[in-house]
C-alpha positions as CSV (number, residue, x, y, z in Angstrom):
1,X,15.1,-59.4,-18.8
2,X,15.5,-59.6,-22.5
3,X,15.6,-56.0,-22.4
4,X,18.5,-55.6,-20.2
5,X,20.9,-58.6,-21.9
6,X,20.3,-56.0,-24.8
7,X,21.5,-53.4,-23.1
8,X,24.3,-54.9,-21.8
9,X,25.3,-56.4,-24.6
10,X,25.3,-53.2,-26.5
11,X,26.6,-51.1,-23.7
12,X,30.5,-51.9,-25.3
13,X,29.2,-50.7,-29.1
14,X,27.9,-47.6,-27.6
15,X,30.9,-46.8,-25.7
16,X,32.8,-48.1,-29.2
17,X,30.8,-45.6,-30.4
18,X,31.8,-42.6,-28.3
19,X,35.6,-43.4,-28.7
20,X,35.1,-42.9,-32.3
21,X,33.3,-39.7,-32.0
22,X,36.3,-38.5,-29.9
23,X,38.3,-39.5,-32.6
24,X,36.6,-38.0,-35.4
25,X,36.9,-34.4,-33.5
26,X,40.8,-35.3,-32.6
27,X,41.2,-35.9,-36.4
28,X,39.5,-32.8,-37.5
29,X,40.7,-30.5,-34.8
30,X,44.4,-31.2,-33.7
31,X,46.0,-29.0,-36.1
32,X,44.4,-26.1,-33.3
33,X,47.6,-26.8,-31.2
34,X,49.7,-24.7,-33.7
35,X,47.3,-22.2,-34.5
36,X,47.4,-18.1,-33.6
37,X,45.2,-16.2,-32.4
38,X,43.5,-14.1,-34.9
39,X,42.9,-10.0,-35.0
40,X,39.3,-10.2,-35.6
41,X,37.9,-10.2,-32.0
42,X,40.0,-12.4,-29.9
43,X,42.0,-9.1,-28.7
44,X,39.1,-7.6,-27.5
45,X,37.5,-11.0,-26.5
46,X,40.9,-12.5,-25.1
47,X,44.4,-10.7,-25.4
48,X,43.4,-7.4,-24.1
49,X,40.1,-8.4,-22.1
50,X,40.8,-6.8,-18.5
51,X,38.5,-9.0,-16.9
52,X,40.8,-12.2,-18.3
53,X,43.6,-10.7,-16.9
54,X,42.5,-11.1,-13.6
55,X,42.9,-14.6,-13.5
56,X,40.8,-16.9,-11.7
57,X,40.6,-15.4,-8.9
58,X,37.6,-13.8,-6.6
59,X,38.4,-10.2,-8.0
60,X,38.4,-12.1,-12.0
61,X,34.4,-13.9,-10.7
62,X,33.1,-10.7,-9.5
63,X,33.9,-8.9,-12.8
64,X,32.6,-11.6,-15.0
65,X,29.0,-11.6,-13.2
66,X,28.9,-7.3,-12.8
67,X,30.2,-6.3,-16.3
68,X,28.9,-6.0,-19.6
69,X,32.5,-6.0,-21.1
70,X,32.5,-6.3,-25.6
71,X,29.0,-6.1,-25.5
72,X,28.3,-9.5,-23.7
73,X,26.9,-10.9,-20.6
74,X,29.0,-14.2,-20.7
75,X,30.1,-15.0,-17.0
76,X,30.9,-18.4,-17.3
77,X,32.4,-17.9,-20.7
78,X,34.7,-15.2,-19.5
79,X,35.7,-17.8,-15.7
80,X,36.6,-20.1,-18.2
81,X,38.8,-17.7,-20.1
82,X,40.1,-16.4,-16.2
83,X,41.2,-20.6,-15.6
84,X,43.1,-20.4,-19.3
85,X,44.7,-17.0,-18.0
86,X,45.5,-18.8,-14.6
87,X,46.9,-22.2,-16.4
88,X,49.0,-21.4,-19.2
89,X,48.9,-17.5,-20.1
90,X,46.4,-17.7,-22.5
91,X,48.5,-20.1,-24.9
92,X,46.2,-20.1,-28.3
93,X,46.9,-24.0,-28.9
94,X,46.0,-24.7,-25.8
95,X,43.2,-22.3,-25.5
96,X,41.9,-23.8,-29.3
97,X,42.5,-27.3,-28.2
98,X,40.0,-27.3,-24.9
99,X,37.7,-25.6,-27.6
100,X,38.0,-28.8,-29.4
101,X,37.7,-31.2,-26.2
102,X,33.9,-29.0,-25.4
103,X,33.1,-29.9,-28.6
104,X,34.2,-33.7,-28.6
105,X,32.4,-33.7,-24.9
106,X,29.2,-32.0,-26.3
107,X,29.1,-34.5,-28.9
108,X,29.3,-37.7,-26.7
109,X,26.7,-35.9,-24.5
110,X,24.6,-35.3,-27.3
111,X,24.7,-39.3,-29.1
112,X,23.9,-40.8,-25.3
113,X,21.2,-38.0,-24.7
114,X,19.5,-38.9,-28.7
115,X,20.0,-42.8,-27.6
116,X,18.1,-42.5,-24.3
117,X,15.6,-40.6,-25.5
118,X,14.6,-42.3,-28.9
119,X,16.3,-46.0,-27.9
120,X,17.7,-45.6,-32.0
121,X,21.3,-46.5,-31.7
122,X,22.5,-46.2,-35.1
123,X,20.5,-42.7,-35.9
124,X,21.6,-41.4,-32.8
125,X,25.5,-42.1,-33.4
126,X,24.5,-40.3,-36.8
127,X,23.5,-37.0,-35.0
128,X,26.4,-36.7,-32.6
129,X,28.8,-37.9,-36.2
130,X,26.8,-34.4,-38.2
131,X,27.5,-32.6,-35.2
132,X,30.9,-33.4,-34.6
133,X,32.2,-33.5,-38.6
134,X,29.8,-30.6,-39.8
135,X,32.1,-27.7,-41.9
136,X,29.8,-24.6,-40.9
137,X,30.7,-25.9,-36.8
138,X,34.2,-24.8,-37.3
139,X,33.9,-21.2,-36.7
140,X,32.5,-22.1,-33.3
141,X,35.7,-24.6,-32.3
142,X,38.5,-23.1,-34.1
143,X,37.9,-19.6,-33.5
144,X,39.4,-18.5,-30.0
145,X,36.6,-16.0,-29.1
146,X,34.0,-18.5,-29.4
147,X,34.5,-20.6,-26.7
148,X,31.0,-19.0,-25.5
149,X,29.6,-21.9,-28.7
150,X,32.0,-24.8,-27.4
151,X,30.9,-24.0,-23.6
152,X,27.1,-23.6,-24.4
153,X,27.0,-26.2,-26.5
154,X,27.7,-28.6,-23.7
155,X,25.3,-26.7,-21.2
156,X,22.2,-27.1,-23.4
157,X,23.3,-30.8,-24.0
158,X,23.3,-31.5,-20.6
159,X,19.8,-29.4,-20.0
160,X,18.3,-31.8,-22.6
161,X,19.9,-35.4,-20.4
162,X,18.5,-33.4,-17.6
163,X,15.3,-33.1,-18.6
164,X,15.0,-36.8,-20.4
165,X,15.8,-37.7,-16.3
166,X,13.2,-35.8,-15.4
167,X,10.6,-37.5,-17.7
168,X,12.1,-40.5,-16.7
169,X,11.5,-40.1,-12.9
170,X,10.1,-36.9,-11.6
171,X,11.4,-35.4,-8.6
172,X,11.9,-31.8,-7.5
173,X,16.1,-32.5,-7.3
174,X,15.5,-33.8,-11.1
175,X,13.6,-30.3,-12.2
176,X,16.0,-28.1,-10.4
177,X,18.8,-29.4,-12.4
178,X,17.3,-29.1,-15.6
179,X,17.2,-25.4,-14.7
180,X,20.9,-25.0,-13.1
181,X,21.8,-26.3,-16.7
182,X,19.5,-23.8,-18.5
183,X,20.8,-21.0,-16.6
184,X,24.3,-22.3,-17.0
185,X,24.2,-22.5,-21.1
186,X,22.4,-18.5,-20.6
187,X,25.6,-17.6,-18.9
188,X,27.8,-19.0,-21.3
189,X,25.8,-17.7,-24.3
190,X,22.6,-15.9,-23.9
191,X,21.5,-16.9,-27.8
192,X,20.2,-20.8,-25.7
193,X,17.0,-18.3,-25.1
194,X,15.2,-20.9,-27.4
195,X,16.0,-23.8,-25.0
196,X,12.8,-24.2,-23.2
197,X,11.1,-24.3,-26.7
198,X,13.2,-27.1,-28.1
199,X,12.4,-29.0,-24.8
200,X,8.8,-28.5,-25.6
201,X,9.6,-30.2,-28.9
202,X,11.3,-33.2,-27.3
203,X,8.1,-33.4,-25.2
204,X,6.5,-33.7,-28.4
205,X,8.9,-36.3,-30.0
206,X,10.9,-38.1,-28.9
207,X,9.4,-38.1,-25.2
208,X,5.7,-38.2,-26.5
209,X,4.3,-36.7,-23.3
210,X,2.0,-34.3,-25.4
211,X,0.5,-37.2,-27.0
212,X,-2.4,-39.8,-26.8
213,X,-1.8,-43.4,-27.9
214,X,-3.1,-42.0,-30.9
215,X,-0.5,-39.3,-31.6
216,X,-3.4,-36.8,-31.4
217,X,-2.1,-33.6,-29.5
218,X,-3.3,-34.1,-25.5
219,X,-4.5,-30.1,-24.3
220,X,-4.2,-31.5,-21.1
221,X,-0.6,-33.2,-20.9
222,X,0.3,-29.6,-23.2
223,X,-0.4,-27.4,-20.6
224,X,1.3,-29.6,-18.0
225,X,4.4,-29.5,-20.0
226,X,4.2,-25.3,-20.5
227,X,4.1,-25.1,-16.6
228,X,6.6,-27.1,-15.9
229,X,8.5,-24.5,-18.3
230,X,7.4,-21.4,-16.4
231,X,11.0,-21.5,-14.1
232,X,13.1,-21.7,-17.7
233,X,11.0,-18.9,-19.0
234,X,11.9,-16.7,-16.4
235,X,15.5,-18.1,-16.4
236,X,15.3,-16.8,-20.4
237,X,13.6,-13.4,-19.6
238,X,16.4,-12.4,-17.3
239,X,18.8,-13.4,-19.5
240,X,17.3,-11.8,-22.8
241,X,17.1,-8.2,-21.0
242,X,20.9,-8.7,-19.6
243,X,21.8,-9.3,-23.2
244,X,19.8,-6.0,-25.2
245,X,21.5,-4.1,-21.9
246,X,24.9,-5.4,-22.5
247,X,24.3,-5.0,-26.5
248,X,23.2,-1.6,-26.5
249,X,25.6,-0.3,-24.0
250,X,28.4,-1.8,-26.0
251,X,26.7,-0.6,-29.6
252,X,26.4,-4.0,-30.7
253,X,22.8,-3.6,-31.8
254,X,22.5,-1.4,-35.4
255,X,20.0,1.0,-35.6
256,X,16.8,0.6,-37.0
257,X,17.9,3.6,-39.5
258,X,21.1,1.9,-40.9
259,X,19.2,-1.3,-41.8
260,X,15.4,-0.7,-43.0
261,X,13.1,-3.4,-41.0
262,X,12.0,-4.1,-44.8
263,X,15.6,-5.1,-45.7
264,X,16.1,-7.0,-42.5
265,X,12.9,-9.7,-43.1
266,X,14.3,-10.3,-46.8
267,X,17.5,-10.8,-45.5
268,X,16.1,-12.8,-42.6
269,X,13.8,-15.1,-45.1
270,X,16.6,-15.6,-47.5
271,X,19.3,-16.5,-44.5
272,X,17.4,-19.4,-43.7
273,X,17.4,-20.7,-47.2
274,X,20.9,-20.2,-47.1
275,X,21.6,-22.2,-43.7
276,X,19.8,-24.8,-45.3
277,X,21.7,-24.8,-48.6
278,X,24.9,-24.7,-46.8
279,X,24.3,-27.4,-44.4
280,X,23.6,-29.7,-47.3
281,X,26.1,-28.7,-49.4
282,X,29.0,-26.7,-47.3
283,X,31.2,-24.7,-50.1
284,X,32.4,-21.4,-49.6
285,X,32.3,-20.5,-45.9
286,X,33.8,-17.6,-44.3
287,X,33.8,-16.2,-41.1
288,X,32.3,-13.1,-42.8
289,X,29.3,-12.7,-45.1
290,X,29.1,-9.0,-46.3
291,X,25.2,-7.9,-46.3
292,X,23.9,-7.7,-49.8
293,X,24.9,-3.8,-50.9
294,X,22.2,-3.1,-53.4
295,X,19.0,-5.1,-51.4
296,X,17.9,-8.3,-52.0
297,X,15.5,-8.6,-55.1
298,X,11.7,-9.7,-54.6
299,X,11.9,-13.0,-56.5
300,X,14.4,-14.6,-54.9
301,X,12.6,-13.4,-51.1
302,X,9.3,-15.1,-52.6
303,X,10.9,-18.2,-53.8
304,X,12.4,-18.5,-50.1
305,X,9.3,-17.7,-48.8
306,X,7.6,-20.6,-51.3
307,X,9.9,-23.1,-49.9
308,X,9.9,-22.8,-46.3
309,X,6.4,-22.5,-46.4
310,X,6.3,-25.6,-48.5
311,X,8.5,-27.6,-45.5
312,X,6.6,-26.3,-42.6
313,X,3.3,-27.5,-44.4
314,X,4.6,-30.8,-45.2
315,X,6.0,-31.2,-41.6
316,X,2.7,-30.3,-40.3
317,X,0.2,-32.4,-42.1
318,X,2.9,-35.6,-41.5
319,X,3.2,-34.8,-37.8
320,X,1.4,-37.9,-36.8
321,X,3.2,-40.3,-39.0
322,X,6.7,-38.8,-39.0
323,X,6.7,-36.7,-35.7
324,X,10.4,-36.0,-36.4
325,X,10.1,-33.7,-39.0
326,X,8.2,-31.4,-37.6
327,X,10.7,-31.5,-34.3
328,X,13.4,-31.2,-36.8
329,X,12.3,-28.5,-38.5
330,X,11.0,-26.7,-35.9
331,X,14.0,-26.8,-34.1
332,X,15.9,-25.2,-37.0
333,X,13.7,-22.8,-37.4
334,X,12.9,-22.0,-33.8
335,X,17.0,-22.0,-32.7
336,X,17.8,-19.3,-35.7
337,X,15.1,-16.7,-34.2
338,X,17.6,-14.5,-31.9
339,X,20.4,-14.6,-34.7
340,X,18.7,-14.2,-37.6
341,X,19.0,-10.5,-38.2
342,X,15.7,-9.5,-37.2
343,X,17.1,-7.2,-34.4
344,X,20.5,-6.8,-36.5
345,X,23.6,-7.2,-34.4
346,X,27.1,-6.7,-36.1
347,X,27.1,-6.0,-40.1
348,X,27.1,-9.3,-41.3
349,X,24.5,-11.0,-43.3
350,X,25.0,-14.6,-41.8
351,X,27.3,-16.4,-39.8
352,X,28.2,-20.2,-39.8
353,X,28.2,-19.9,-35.9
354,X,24.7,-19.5,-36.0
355,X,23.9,-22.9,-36.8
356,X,26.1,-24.6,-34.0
357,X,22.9,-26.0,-32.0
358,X,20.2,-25.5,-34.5
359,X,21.9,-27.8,-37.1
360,X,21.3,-30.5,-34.7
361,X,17.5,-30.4,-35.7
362,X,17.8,-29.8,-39.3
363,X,19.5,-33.1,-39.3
364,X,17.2,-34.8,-37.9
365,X,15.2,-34.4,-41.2
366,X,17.5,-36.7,-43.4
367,X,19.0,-39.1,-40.7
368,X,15.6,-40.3,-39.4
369,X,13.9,-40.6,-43.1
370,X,16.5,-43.0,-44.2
371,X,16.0,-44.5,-41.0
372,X,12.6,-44.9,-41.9
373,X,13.5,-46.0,-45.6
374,X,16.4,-48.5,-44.5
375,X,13.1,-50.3,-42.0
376,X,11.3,-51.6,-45.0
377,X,14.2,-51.7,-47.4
378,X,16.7,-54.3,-47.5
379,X,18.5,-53.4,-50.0
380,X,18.7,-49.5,-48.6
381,X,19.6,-51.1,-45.2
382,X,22.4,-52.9,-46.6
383,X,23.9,-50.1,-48.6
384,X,23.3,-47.6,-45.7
385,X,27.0,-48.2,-43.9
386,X,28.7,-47.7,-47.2
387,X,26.7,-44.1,-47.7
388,X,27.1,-43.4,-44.6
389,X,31.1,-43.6,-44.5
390,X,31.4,-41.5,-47.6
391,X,29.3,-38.8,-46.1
392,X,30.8,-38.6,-43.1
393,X,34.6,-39.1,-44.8
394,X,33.6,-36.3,-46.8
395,X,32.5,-34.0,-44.1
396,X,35.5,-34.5,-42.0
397,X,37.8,-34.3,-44.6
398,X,35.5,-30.9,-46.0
399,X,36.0,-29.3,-42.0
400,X,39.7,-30.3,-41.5
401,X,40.5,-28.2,-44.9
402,X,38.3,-25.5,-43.3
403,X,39.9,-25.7,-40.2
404,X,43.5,-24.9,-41.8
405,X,41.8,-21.8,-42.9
406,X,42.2,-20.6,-39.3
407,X,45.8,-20.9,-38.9
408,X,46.3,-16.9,-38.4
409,X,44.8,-14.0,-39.2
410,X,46.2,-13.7,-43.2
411,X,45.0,-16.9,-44.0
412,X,41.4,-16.7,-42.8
413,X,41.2,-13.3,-44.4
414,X,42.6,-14.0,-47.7
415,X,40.1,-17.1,-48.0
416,X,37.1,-14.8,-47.0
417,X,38.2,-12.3,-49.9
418,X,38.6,-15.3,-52.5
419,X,34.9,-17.3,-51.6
420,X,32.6,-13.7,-50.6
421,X,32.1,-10.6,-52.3
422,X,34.5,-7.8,-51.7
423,X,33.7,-6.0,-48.3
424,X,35.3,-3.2,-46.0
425,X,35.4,-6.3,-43.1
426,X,37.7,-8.1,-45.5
427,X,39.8,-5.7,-46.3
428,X,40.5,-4.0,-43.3
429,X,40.8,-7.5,-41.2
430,X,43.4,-8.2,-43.8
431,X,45.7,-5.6,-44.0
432,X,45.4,-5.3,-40.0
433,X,46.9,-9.0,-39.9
434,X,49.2,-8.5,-42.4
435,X,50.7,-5.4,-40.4
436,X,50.8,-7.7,-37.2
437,X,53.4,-9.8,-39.5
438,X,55.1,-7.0,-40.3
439,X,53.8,-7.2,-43.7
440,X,53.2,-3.2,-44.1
441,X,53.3,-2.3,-47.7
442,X,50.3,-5.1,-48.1
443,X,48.9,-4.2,-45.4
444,X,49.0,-0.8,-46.8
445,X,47.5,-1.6,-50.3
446,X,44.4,-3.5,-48.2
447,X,43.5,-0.4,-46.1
448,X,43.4,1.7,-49.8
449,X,40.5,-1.1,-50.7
450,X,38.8,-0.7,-47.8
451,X,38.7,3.3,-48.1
452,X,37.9,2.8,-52.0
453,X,34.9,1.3,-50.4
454,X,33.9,3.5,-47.8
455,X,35.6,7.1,-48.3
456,X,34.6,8.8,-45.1
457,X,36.1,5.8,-42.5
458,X,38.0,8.3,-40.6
459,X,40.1,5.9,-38.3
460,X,41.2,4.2,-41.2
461,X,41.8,7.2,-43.4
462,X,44.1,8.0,-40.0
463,X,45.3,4.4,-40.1
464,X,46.8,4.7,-43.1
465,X,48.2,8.1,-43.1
466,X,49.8,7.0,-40.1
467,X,51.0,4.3,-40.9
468,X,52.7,6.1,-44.5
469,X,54.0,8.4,-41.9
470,X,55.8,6.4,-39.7
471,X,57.4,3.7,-42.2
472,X,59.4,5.5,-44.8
473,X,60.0,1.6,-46.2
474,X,55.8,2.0,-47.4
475,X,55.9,3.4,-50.9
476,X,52.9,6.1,-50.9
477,X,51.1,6.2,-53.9
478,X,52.5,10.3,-54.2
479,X,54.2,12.6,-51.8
480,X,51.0,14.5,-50.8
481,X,49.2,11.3,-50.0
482,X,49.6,11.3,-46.4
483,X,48.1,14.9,-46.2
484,X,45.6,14.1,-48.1
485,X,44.6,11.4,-45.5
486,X,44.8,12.8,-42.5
487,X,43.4,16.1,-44.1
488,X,40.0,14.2,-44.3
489,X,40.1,12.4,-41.4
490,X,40.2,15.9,-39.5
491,X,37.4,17.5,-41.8
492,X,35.5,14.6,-41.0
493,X,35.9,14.8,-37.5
494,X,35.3,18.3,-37.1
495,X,38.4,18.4,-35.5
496,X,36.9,16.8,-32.2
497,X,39.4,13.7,-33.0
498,X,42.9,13.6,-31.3
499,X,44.2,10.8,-33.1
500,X,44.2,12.1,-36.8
501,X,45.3,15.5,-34.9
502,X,48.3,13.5,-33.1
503,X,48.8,12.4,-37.3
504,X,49.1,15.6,-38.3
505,X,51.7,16.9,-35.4
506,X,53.9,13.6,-36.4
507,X,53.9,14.5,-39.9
508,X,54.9,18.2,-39.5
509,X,57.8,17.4,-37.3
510,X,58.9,14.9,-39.6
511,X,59.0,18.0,-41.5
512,X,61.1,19.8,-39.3
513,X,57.6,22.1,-39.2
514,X,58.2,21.8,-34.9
515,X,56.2,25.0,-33.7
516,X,53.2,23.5,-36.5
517,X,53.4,20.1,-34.8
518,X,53.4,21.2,-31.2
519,X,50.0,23.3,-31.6
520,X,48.6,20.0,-33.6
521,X,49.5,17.9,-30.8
522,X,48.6,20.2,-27.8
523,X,44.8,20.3,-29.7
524,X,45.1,16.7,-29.6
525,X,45.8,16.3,-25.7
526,X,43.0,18.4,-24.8
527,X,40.5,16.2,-26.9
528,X,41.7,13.7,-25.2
529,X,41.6,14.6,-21.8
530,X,37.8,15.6,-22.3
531,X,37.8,12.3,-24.2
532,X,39.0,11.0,-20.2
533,X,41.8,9.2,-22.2
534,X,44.0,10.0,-20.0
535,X,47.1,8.0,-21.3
536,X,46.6,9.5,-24.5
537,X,46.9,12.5,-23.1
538,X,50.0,12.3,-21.3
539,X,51.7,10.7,-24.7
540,X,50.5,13.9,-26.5
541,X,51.9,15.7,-23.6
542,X,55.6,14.2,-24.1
543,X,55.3,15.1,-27.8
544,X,54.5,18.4,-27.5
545,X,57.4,18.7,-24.9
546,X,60.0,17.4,-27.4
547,X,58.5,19.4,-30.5
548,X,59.3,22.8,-28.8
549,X,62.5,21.6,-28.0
550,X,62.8,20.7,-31.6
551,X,63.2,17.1,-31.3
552,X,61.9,14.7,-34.0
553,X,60.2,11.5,-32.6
């Protein structure tokens, strides 16, 4: 009885509690509603996705469940972008907005599910508070092609409360919806591969059904637990071969010859130092890290290697006493396996979107050892609320400055080139926006950086020289400079490109050169009619029309 007065009495501070945490998102997160979308992905992702276009419609679900489309198996993720086509024509406020309201909905999800299943009210609502105010979950809410994070994250929430009611009461009905949630969060984002392993470590602690009344490790109760696992497994397996097809066939993976397996542990090793140094202290984020050009050297790999072997001991040996650190940590650990380069995906070295779901056990770490400190400690305990608004002030006020950072395209690019080493990413992101804004001649002296950095990037080498071609208003930096361009971009090419081809036949009939530009254009269509680029083709085909009948385009 005394148990449920408490409860009730507490039931209006834990919905208090939940308003807040609304609250806290709405404050960091309402400047979405007059935010753009941005070049880098969310054309391919969003704007110019063909399966979006559909709408939500039976012809718009069938697509999302049979294609592979930007590399990604995401049915559920794409549906929801089909109901945003269907709603409001894929506004971006809006759009970034119900990014925010999956995130506010995975945090209330995620202080209830902590509360039921460790009965610590005050450490809980300090979870969801990291989660919700955190600077490196930004890139997952604000940008518009991530609604996979925002979606996922509330699927493996809602997993965990399902299992917690399965623990609670077992029942077939109860197990079936733990999987229907796993399989849910797969088809939102494949990367929850590791959820049947974090519930493994909730079974561990908080749940303590691996455990004797002596916190010694039960083999019995541990194999129980792995079979009742064997469904999510599969669930995983499935999704995990759906992802490497849908990788490879889109060329998302890298190939083991670009990035040495040597370089890609040492990057892996020092990445997780890094997550941890930038969840503590979050300065400088980005939405690109450039991989390190010249290697990474031994020392600092060792010294990484030093200290996470130094945690993982120290969580081991105090896994009776403080069974959350070892949960923590191994949730951190365990959650960054899929992203963190091993089988390298995309060029980057790190991302902040990595650490959407496994910051959630890394800050288990500090929030339950003050816990533990505040216990015995009065004087701790009555400093605590104090600490804890100046934290949590700081974090929100740290994310909301981040959050500005993706107001368009220029913006986030001009703060990734002032906080991260120069990189071809940067540069060419960059002067891509600024041409969107009709910014050319900047746009023009970014795409000269990013060739400084890689000579032989023939689309941008075409880029530019189109670009110098078909704005007088852009200054060159000498006459022959277009030439030069699209010169090698074709020798690159091996002339099997039409587009530095169609270049060339824009630039001699600027000229007045007409027959020249019809025989450069006319080699262009037939590339790309064996390219089956059929609209290309027919362009070409107008071009070469009006060229012989001495017309300048």
């Amino acid at each position: 009885m005394g148990s449920s007065r408490d409860n009730e009495r507490r039931f209006p501070l834990r919905v208090g509690i939940g308003i807040g945490l609304v609250l806290a998102v709405a404050a960091v997160y309402a400047q979405l509603a007059g935010h753009a979308f941005v070049s880098y992905d969310d054309d391919q992702a969003i704007t110019t996705n063909p399966g979006v276009q559909l709408g939500l419609s039976p012809a718009g679900v069938a697509w999302s469940f049979r294609t592979a489309y930007f590399a990604n198996w995401i049915p559920l993720t794409n549906i929801s972008l089909q109901a945003d086509q269907t709603l409001h024509g894929l506004r971006p406020g809006f759009m970034l907005l119900e990014n925010a309201a999956l995130h506010a909905i995975a945090t209330c999800l995620l202080f209830y599910v902590f509360r039921r299943m460790t009965k610590a009210l005050w450490p809980s609502a300090a979870i969801a508070a990291v989660f919700a105010l955190h600077p490196l979950h930004v890139e997952s809410v604000a940008w518009a092609a991530l609604r996979k994070d925002s979606l996922s994250g509330v699927f493996f929430v809602l997993c965990i409360w399902a299992h917690v009611r399965y623990v609670e009461r077992p029942t077939r009905a109860r197990l079936a919806s733990v999987a229907l949630a796993c399989a849910a969060g797969l088809m939102a984002k494949p990367t929850l591969v590791t959820l049947p392993f974090v519930l493994l470590l909730l079974d561990y602690w908080p749940l303590r059904r691996m455990v004797r009344e002596d916190g010694q490790i039960d083999a019995r109760r541990v194999r129980a637990a792995l079979v009742e696992k064997i469904p999510l497994v599969l669930l995983v397996v499935a999704a995990s071969i759906a992802t490497v097809w849908a990788q490879s066939a889109g060329g998302a993976i890298v190939e083991r010859s670009t990035v040495p397996l040597g370089l890609r542990v040492s990057n892996a090793i020092v990445s997780y130092v890094d997550y941890l140094r930038m969840s503590f202290w979050p300065s400088g984020l980005a939405v690109y890290y450039p991989p390190p050009v010249h290697g990474i050297p031994a020392w600092r790999v060792a010294l990484c290697v030093l200290l996470l072997l130094g945690v993982t001991v120290l969580a081991i040996r105090n896994r009776t006493r403080r069974p959350w650190w070892l949960v923590g940590w191994l949730w951190f650990v365990g959650m960054l396996v899929p992203t963190i380069g091993l089988v390298q995906v995309g060029s980057q070295a790190r991302a902040d979107r990595y650490m959407y779901l496994p910051l959630i056990g890394l800050s288990i770490l500090p929030i339950w050892a003050v816990a533990e400190c505040a216990a015995t400690r009065p004087v701790a305990r009555r400093a605590l609320p104090a600490i804890a608004a100046v934290i949590f002030a700081a974090l929100g006020v740290s994310a909301k400055r981040q959050v500005s950072y993706w107001k368009d395209g220029v913006t986030l690019f001009e703060h990734v080139r002032a906080v991260t080493p120069p990189s071809l990413i940067a540069h060419v992101q960059l002067g891509k926006a600024l041409l969107e804004e009709g910014r050319a001649t900047e746009a023009a002296a970014e795409m000269r950086a990013a060739i400084a950095l890689k000579p032989d990037y023939v689309e941008l080498l075409n880029n530019l020289a189109w670009l110098l071609t078909s704005r007088p208003d852009v200054p060159a930096l000498d006459p022959g400079e277009p030439m030069r361009l699209v010169s090698r971009a074709i020798e690159l090419s091996n002339s099997q490109n039409p587009y530095p081809l169609y270049t060339l036949a824009m630039m001699h009939a600027r000229d007045g050169r007409f027959a020249e530009a019809a025989e450069s254009a006319s080699r262009a269509a037939t590339l790309a009619r064996a390219m089956g680029n059929v609209g290309l083709a027919a362009e070409l085909d107008a071009r070469v029309t009006a060229f012989r009948a001495g017309r300048k385009p």
